[in-house]
C-alpha positions as CSV (number, residue, x, y, z in Angstrom):
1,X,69.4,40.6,-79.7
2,X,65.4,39.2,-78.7
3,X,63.4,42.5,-78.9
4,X,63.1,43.0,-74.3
5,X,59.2,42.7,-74.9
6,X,58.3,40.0,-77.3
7,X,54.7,40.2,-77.3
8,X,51.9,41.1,-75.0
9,X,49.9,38.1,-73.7
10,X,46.8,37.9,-71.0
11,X,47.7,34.4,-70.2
12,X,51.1,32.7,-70.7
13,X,51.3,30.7,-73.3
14,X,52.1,27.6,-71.7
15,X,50.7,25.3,-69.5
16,X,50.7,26.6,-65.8
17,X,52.3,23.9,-63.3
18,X,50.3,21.9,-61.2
19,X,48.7,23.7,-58.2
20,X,50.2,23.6,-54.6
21,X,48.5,22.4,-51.7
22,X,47.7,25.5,-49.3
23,X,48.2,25.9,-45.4
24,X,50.9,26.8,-42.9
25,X,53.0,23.7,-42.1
26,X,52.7,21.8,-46.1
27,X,55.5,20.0,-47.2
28,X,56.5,18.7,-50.7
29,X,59.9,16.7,-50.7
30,X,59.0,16.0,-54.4
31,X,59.7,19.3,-55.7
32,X,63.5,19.6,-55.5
33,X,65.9,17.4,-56.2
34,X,67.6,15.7,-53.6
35,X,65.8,14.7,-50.1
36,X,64.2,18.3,-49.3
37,X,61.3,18.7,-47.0
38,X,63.5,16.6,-44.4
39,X,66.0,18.1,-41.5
40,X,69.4,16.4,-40.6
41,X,69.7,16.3,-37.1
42,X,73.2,15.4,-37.1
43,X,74.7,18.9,-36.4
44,X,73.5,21.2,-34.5
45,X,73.1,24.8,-35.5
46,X,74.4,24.5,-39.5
47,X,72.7,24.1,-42.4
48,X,72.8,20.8,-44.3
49,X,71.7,19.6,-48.0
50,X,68.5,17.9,-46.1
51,X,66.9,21.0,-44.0
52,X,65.0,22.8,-46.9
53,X,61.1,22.5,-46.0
54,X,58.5,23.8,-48.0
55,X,55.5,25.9,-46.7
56,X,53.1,28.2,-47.7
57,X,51.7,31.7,-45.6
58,X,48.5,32.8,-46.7
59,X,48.8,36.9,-47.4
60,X,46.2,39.2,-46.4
61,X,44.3,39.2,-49.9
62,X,44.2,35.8,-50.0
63,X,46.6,34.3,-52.1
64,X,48.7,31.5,-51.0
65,X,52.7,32.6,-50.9
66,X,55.1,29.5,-51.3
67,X,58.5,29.4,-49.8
68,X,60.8,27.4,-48.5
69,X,63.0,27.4,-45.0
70,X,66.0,26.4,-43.9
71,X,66.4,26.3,-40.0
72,X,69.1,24.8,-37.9
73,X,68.5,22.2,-35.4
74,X,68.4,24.1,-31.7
75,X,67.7,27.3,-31.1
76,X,67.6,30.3,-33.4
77,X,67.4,33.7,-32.8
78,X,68.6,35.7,-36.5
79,X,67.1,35.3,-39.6
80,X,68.3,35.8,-43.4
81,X,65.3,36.6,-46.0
82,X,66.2,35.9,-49.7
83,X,64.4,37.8,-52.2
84,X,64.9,35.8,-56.2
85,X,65.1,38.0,-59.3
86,X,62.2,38.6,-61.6
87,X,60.7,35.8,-63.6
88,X,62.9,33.4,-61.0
89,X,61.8,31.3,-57.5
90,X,63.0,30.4,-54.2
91,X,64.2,26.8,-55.6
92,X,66.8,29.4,-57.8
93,X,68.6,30.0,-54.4
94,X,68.6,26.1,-52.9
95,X,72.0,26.3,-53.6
96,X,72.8,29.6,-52.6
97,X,71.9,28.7,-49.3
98,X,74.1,25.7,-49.2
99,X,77.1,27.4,-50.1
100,X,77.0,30.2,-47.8
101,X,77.0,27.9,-44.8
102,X,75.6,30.0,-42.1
103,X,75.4,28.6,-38.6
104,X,72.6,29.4,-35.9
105,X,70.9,31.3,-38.8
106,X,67.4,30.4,-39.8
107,X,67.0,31.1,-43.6
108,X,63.9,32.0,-45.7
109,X,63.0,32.3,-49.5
110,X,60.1,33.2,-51.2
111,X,58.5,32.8,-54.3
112,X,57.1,36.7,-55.0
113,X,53.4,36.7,-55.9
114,X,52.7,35.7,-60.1
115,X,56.3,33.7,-59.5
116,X,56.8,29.8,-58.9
117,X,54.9,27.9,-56.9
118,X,52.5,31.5,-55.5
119,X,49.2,30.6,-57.2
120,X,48.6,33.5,-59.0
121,X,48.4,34.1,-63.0
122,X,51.8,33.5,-64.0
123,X,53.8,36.8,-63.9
124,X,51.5,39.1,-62.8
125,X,50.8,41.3,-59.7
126,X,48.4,43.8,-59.4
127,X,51.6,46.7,-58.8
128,X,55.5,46.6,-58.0
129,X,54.1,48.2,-54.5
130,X,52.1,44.9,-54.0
131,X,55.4,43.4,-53.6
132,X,56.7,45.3,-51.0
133,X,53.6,44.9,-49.0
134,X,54.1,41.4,-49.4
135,X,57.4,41.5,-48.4
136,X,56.3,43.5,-45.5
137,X,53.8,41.0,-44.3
138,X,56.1,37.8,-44.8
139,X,58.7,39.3,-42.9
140,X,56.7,40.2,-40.0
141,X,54.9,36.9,-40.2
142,X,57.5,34.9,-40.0
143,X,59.8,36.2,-37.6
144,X,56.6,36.2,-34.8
145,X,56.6,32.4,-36.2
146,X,59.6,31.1,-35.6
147,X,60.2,34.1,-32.3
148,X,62.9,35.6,-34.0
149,X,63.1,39.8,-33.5
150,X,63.1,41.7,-36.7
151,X,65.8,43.6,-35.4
152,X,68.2,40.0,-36.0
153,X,67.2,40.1,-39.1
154,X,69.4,40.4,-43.0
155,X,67.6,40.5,-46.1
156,X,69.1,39.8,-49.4
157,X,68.1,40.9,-52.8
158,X,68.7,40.0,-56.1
159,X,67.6,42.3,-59.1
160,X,64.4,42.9,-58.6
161,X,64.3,41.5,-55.5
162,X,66.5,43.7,-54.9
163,X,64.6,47.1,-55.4
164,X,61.9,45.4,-53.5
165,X,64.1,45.0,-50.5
166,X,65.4,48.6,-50.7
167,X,61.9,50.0,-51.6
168,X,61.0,48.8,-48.4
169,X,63.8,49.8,-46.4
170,X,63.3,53.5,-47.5
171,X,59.4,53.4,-47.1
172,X,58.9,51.3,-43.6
173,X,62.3,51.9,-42.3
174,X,62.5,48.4,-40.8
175,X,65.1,47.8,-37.8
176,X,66.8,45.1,-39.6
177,X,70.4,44.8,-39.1
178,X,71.4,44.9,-43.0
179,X,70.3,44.8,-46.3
180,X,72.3,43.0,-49.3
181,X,70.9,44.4,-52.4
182,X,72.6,41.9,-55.5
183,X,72.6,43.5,-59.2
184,X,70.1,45.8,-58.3
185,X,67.5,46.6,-61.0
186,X,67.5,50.4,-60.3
187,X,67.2,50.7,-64.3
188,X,66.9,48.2,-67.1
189,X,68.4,47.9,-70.0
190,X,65.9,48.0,-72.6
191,X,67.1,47.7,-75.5
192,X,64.5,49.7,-77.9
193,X,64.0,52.9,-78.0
194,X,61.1,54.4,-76.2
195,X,59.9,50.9,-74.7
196,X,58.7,52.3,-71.4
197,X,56.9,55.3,-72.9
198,X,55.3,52.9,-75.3
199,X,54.1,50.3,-72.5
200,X,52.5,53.7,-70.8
201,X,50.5,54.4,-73.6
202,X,49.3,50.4,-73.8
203,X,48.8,50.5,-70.0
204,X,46.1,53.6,-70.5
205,X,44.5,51.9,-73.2
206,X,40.9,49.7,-71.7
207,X,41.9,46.2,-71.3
208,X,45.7,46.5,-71.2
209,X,46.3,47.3,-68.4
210,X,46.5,43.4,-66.3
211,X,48.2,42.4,-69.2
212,X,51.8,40.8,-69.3
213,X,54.8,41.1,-71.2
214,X,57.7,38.7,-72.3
215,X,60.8,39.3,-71.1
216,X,64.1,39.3,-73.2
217,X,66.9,38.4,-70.5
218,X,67.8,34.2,-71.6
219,X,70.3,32.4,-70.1
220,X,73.2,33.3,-71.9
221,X,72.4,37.3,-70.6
222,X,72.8,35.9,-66.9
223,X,76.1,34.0,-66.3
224,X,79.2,32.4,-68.3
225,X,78.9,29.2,-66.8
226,X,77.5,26.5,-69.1
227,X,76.3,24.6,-66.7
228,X,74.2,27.0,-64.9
229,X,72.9,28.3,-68.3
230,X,71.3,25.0,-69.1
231,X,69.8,24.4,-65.7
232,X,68.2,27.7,-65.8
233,X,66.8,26.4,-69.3
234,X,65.3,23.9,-67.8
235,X,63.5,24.9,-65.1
236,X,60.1,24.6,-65.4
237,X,59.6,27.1,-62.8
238,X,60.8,29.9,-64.4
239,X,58.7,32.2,-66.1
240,X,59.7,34.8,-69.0
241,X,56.1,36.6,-68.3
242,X,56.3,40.2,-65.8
243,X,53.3,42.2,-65.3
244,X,53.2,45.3,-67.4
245,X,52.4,47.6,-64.0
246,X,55.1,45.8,-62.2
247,X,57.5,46.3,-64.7
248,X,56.4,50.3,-64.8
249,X,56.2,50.3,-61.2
250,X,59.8,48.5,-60.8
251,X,60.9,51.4,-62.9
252,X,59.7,54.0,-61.1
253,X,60.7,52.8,-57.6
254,X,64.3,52.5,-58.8
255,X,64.4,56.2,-59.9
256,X,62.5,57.2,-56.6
257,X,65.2,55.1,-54.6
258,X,68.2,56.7,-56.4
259,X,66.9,59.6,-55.8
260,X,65.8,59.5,-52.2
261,X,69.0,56.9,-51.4
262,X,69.8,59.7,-48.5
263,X,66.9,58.6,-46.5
264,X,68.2,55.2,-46.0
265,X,70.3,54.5,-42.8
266,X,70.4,51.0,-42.7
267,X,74.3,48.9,-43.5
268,X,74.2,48.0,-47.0
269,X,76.1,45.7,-49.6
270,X,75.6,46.0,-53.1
271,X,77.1,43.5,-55.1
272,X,77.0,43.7,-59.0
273,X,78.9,42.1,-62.3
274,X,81.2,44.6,-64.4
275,X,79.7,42.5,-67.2
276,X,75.6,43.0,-66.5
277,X,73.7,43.2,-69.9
278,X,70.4,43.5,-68.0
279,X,70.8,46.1,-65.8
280,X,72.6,49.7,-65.6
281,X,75.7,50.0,-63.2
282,X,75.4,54.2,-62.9
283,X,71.9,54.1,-61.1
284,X,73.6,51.7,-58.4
285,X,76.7,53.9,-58.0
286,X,74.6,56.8,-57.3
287,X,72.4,55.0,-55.2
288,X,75.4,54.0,-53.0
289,X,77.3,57.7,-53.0
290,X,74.3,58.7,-51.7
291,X,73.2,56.5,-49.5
292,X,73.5,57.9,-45.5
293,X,73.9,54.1,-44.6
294,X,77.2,53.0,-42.3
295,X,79.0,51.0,-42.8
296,X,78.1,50.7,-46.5
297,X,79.6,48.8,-49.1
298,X,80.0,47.9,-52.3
299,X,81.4,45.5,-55.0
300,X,81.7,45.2,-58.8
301,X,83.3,41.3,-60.0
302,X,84.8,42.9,-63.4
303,X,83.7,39.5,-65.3
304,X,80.6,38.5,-64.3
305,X,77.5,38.7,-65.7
306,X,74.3,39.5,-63.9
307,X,73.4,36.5,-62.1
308,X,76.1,36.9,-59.9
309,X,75.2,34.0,-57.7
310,X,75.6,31.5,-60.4
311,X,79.0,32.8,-62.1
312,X,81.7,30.4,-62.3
313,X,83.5,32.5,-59.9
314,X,80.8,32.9,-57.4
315,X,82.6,31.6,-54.7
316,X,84.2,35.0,-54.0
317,X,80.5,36.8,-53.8
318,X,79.6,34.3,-51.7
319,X,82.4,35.1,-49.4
320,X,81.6,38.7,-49.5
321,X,78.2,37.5,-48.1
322,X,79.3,35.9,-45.5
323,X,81.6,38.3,-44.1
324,X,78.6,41.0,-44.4
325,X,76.4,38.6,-42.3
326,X,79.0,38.2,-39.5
327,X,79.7,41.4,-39.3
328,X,76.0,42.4,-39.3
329,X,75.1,40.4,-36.1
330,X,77.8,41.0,-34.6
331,X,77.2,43.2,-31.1
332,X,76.2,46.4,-31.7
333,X,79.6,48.0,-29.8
334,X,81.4,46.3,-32.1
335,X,79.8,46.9,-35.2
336,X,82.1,48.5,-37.9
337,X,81.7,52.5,-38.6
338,X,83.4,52.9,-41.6
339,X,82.6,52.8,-45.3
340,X,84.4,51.5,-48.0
341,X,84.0,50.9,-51.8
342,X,85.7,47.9,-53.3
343,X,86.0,47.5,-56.9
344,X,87.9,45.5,-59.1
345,X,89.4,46.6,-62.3
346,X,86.3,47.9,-64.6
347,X,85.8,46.9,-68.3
348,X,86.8,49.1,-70.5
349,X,83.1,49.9,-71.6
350,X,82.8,51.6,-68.2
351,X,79.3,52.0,-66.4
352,X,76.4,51.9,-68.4
């Protein structure tokens, strides 16, 4: 097992990618594979393999935030946000979006600031709170762009996306319609003993603390299929780099949101693998006892790893997805009020 923080770095130690061309409305076909940056006009309402466009929203500080859309010919009046997991992109979820499916629904993904294509040094933000403000401000921006209300909205996390999504749930109580919070990264699994106290002490010390660390999670850590491992290998996109007051910050958001899971009202799914080497399992059970949401649910695929969304088998979380997304715009009057926790058979190692 890769020590989780290999060494600590300034500056990556790799080339950074070419920069992105700012402004609202910028398109770059020539980023994805496959004939993105174009929309298929041939059916109305669904999403096809040729509606991804790629834009850029300039945030409040300055720095230009890539992401990428996928919106249905004709009107639309709901909206799915996509939040990627740390050191990943919004390209990571291209195909997440085609497999869901969903009709009449625009679709968004971002690249989080220090991530991707966001022109920022590579893995770094100034604060794990810096990326819930962000996520505040993209979400508002573009639902008054494209005149959708925020209450038609469903975000989805993954990891750390994730406990962004729910961070900001608890601390701006949005009126979304749902939140689907995927492996949540209430608390990592380190790995060494006494990592976090130690990247305190580094943090405190004069010119540590915009520093970044190297991450230990590879492909192997994330999903069973071969496939997916080696296309996650080879995306240039992908960084291993996360800010060392991020990574604190991420911390210490997940044991606030455990903690204060009481004060969050809004329907939740949590989805999670019974086979995650990156992230605990307790913290998210807790999280969900506790949570004051209805309906709320949650469940655990007893084989998969912790990229969920690229297991061989993900064709059943997807499917949970979807049903959480009809159900979450459906009318209000007929919106579900009961709770239920689906699991399947644990492994025999339990939570951890």
């Amino acid at each position: 097992m890769n020590h989780p923080f290999v060494h600590a770095t300034s500056k990556p130690s790799f080339f950074y990618p070419s920069k992105v061309d700012g402004g609202p409305g910028f398109r770059s076909p020539e980023l994805l594979p496959g004939p993105a940056g174009t929309r298929d006009r041939s059916t109305r309402g669904t999403i096809s393999s040729e509606t991804s466009c790629h834009e850029t929203l300039r945030l409040p500080d300055g720095i230009e935030l890539f992401y990428r859309s996928w919106i249905p010919r004709g009107k639309v009046d709901r909206a799915l946000f996509l939040f990627h997991r740390g050191q990943e992109h919004s390209g990571r979820l291209e195909d997440v979006v085609q497999a869901l499916g969903l009709e009449e629904t625009a679709v968004f993904a971002w690249d989080a600031r220090g991530h991707g294509r966001t022109l920022d040094p590579r893995g770094h933000a100034p604060s794990f709170a810096q990326w819930v403000r962000d996520q505040d401000f993209f979400v508002r921006a573009l639902t008054r762009r494209h005149g959708i209300r925020l209450e038609e909205t469903v975000l989805l996390g993954q990891s750390t996306g994730a406990v962004i999504t729910a961070a900001w749930v608890r601390d701006y109580a949005p009126p979304i319609r749902g939140m689907i919070l995927v492996s949540p990264a209430f608390r990592i699994k380190t790995y060494v003993p006494f990592a976090l106290p130690g990247l305190r002490l580094l943090q405190s010390l004069k010119g540590f603390r915009h520093k970044v660390v190297r991450s230990y999670v590879g492909a192997r850590m994330l999903t069973c299929d071969r496939r997916q491992r080696e296309a996650y290998r080879q995306d240039p996109w992908i960084t291993r780099e996360i800010s060392v007051s991020a990574l604190l910050g991420l911390h210490d958001a997940g044991t606030r949101l455990v903690r204060d899971a009481g004060a969050i009202r809004t329907p939740t799914l949590i989805l999670s693998g019974g086979a995650d080497g990156v992230v605990h399992r307790r913290p998210q059970r807790i999280f969900f006892e506790r949570l004051a949401a209805k309906p709320k649910e949650m469940k655990v695929f007893s084989k998969m790893r912790h990229d969920i969304l690229h297991e061989k088998k993900r064709g059943q979380v997807f499917a949970e997805i979807r049903g959480f997304v009809a159900k979450a715009f459906e009318p209000a009057t007929r919106r579900p009020s009961r709770s239920r926790w689906l699991l399947e058979p644990l492994t025999s190692r339990g939570d951890r």
